[in-house]
C-alpha positions in Angstrom: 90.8 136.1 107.7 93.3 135.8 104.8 97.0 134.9 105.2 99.5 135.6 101.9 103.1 135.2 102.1 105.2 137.7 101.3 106.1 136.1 97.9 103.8 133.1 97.8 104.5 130.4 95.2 102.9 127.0 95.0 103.7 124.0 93.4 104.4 125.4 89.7 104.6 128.7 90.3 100.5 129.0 91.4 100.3 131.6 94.6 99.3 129.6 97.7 96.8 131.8 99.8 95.7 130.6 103.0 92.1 131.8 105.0 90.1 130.3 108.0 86.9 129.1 106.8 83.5 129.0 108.3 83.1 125.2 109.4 79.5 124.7 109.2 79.8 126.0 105.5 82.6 124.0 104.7 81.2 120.7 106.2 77.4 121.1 103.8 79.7 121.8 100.9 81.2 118.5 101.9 77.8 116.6 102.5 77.0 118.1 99.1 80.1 117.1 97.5 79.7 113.1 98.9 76.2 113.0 98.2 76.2 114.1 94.5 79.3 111.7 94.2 76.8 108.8 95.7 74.1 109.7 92.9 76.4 109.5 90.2 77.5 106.0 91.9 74.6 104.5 92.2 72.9 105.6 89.0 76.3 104.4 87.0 75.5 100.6 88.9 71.8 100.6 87.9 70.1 98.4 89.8 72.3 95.7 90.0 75.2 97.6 91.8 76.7 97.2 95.2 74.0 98.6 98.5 74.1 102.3 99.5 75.9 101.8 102.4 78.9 100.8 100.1 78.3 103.3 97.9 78.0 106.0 100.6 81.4 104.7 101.6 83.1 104.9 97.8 81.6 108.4 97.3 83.1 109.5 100.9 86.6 108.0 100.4 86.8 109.6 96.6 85.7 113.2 97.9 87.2 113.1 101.4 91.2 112.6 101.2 92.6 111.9 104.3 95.4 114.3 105.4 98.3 111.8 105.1 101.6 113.7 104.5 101.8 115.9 107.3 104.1 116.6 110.7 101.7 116.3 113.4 103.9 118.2 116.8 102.3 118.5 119.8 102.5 119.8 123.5 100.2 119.7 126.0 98.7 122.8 125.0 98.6 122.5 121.2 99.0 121.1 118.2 100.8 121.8 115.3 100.0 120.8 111.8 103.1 120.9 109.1 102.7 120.0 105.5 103.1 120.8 102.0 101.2 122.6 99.9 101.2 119.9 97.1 99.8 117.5 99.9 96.3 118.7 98.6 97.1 116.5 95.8 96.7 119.0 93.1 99.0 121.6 91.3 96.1 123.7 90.5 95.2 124.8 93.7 95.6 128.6 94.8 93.6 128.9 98.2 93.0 126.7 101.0 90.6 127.8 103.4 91.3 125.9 106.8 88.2 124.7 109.4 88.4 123.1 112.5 85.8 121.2 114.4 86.8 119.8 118.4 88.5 116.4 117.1 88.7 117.3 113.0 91.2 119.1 110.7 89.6 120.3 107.5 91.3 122.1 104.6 89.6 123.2 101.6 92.2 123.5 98.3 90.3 125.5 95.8 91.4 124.9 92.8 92.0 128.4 90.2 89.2 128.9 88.1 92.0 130.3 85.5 94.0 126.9 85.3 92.9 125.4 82.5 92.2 121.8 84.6 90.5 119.2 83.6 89.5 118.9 87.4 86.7 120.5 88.8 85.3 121.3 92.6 87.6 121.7 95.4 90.0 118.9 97.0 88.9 118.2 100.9 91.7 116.8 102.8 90.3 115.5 106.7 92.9 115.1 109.9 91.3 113.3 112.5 92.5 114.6 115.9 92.5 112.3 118.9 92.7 115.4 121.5 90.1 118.2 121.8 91.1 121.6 120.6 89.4 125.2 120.3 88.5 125.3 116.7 88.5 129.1 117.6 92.3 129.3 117.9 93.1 128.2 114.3 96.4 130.4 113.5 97.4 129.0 109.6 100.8 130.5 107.9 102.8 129.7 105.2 106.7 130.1 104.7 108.0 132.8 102.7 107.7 131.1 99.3 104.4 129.5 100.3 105.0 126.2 99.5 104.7 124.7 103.5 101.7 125.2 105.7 101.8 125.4 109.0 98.9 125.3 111.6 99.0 125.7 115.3 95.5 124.6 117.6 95.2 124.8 120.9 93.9 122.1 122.5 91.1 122.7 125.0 91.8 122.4 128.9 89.2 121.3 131.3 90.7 122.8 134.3 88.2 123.8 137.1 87.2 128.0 137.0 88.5 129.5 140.1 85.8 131.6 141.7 86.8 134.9 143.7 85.2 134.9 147.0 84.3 138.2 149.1 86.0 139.0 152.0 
């Protein structure tokens, strides 16, 4: 699914589009993206260098960015997720596909293969969530100008199934 403002514009004048991604995808692209960081870690230390554990943790805080500037509104039967587009931390960006697992936020900016950026691979921003929601009801949108994201969940219920009984 693929969401586009009517006029999107980003950051410098980059259009924003916005699609639900598939999460299990997303998250080995993620795996991939920590691990190769941890290689490239660990072979610049040599020998000598801190223990993988440590440099597990460096390569996941450089790949995974938390989700920090964001409006976080919620009700008892959803959450909604506001931020801006530039939050992704890069002006380069033109797509962000949006996953959700039960108690996770992920979005995916992809940066434009037509920027010119010295940066490469995409930017994956993580929102912890401390309630449970249906990664199923993800409903992204942007404003008109596409320069403000805005996410609604649903948070999951656990109320009992009523059962119809015969007369």
């Amino acid at each position: 699914m693929t969401i586009q403002p009517h006029a999107p514009r980003h950051g410098a004048g980059h259009p924003l589009t916005l699609r639900i991604g598939n999460t299990s995808e997303t998250i080995n692209r993620m795996s991939a993206a920590v691990a190769a960081r941890f290689s490239k870690i660990s072979k610049d230390q040599g020998p000598w260098g801190h223990s993988d554990q440590e440099n597990w943790q460096q390569a996941e805080n450089e790949v995974l960015q938390p989700l920090l500037s964001c409006g976080v509104l919620e009700s008892k039967e959803e959450a909604v997720i506001t931020l801006l587009g530039s939050a992704l931390g890069s002006k380069d960006i033109d797509e962000v596909e949006v996953c959700a697992e039960p108690h996770r936020l992920i979005l995916v900016g992809k940066r434009s293969s037509t920027s010119g950026s010295s940066e490469v691979g995409d930017v994956y921003s993580v929102l912890p969530l401390a309630d449970e929601i249906d990664p199923s009801s993800i409903e992204p949108r942007t404003n008109r100008r596409g320069s403000i994201i805005e996410i609604r969940l649903h948070k999951r219920t656990n109320k009992p199934v009523s059962v119809a009984r015969a007369a």
